[in-house]
C-alpha positions as a Markdown table, in Angstrom:
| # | Residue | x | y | z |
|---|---|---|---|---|
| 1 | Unk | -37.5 | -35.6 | -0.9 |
| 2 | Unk | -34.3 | -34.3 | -2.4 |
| 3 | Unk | -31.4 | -34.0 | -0.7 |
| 4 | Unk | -29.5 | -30.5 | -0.9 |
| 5 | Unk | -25.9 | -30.2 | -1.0 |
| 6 | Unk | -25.4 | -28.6 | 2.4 |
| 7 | Unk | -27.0 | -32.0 | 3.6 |
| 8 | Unk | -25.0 | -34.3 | 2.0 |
| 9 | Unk | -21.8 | -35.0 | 5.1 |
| 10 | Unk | -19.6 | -36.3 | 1.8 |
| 11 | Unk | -19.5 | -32.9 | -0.2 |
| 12 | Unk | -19.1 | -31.1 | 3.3 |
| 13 | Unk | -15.9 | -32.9 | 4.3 |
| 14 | Unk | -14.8 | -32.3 | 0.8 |
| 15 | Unk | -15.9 | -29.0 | 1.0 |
| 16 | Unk | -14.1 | -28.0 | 4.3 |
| 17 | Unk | -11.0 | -30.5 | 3.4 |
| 18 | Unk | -10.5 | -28.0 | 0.1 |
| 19 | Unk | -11.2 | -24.5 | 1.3 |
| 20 | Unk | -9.4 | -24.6 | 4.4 |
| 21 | Unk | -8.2 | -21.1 | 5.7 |
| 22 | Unk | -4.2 | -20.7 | 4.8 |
| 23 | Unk | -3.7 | -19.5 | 8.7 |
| 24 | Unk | -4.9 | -23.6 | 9.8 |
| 25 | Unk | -2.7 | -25.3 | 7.3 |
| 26 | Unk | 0.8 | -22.9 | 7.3 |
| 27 | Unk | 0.6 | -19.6 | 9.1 |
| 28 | Unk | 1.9 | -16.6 | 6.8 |
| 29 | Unk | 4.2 | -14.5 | 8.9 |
| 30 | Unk | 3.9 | -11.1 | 8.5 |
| 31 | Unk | 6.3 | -8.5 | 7.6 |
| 32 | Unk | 8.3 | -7.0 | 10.3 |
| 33 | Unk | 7.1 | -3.8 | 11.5 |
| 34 | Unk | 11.0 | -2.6 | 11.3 |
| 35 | Unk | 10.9 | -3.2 | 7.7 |
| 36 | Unk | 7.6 | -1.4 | 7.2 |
| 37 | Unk | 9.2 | 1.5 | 9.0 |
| 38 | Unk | 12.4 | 1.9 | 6.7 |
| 39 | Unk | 10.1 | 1.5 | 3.7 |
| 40 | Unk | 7.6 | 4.0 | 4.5 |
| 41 | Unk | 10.4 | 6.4 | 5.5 |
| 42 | Unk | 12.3 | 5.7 | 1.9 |
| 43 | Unk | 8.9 | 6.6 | 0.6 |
| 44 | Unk | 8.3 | 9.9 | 2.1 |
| 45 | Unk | 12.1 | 10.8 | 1.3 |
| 46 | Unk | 11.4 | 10.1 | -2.4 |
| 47 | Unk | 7.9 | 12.0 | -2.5 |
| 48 | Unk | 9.3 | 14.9 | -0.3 |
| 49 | Unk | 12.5 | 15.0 | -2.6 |
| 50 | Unk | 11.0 | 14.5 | -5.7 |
| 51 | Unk | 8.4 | 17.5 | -5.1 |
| 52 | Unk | 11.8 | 19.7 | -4.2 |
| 53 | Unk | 13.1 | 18.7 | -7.9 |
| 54 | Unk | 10.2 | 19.8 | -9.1 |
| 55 | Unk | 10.4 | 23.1 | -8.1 |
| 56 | Unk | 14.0 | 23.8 | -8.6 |
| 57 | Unk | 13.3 | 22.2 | -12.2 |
| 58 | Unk | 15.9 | 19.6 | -12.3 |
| 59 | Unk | 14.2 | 18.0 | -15.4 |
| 60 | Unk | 14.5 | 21.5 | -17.1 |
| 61 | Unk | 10.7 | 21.4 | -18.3 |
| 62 | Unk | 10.1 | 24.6 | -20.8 |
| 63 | Unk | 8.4 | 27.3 | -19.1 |
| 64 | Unk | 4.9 | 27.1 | -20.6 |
| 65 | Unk | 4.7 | 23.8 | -17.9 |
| 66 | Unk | 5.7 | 25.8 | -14.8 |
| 67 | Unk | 2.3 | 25.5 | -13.5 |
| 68 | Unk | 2.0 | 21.6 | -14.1 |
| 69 | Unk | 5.2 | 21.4 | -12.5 |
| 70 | Unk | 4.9 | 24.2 | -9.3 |
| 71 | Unk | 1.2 | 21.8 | -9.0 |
| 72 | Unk | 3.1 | 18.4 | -9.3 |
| 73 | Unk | 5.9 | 19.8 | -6.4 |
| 74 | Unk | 3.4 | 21.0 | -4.3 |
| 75 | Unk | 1.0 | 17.3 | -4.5 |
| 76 | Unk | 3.7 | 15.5 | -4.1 |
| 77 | Unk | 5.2 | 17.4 | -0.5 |
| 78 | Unk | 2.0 | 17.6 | 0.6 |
| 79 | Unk | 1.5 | 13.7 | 0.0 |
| 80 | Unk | 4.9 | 13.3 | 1.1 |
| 81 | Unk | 4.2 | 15.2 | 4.2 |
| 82 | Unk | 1.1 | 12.9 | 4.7 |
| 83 | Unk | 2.8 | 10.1 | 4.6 |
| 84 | Unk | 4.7 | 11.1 | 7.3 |
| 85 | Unk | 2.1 | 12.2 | 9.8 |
| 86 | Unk | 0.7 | 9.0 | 9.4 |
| 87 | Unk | 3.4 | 6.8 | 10.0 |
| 88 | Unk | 4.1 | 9.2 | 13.3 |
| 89 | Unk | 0.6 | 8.9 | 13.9 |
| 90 | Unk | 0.5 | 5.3 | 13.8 |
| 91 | Unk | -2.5 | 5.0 | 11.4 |
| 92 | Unk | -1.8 | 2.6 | 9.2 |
């Protein structure tokens, strides 16, 4: 009878000495929530402000692109927004 591989205690030790998880052999620490935190309020800063540019036009886009731009500003303060009632929510 032939012997498989999942039979064969060798190729298992090998098997389980190579694919070991990272959290057994060095623990990856994880990124501080308080870090998280000032990055996600950066973020909604820059998406919020950003939108606000938009409809002052700061970049001084010709006015056959006012509705890409009014449609840009108003995607990127409601994102922005989002962003924000998530991180106050908790939900990530």
């Amino acid at each position: 009878m032939k012997e498989t591989i999942n039979d064969n205690d060798e190729f298992m030790r090998y098997r389980q000495q190579m694919h070991r998880h990272d959290e057994e052999t060095r623990p990856r620490p994880a990124a501080p929530k308080a870090l998280r935190v000032v990055f996600s309020i950066f973020m909604i800063l820059l998406y919020i402000g950003m939108g606000m540019l938009m409809f002052i036009n700061f970049f001084d886009m010709p006015a056959q692109w006012d509705w890409a731009r009014y449609l840009v500003g108003v995607v990127l303060v409601v994102y922005g927004f989002w962003r924000g009632y998530r991180l106050y929510a908790d939900i990530d």
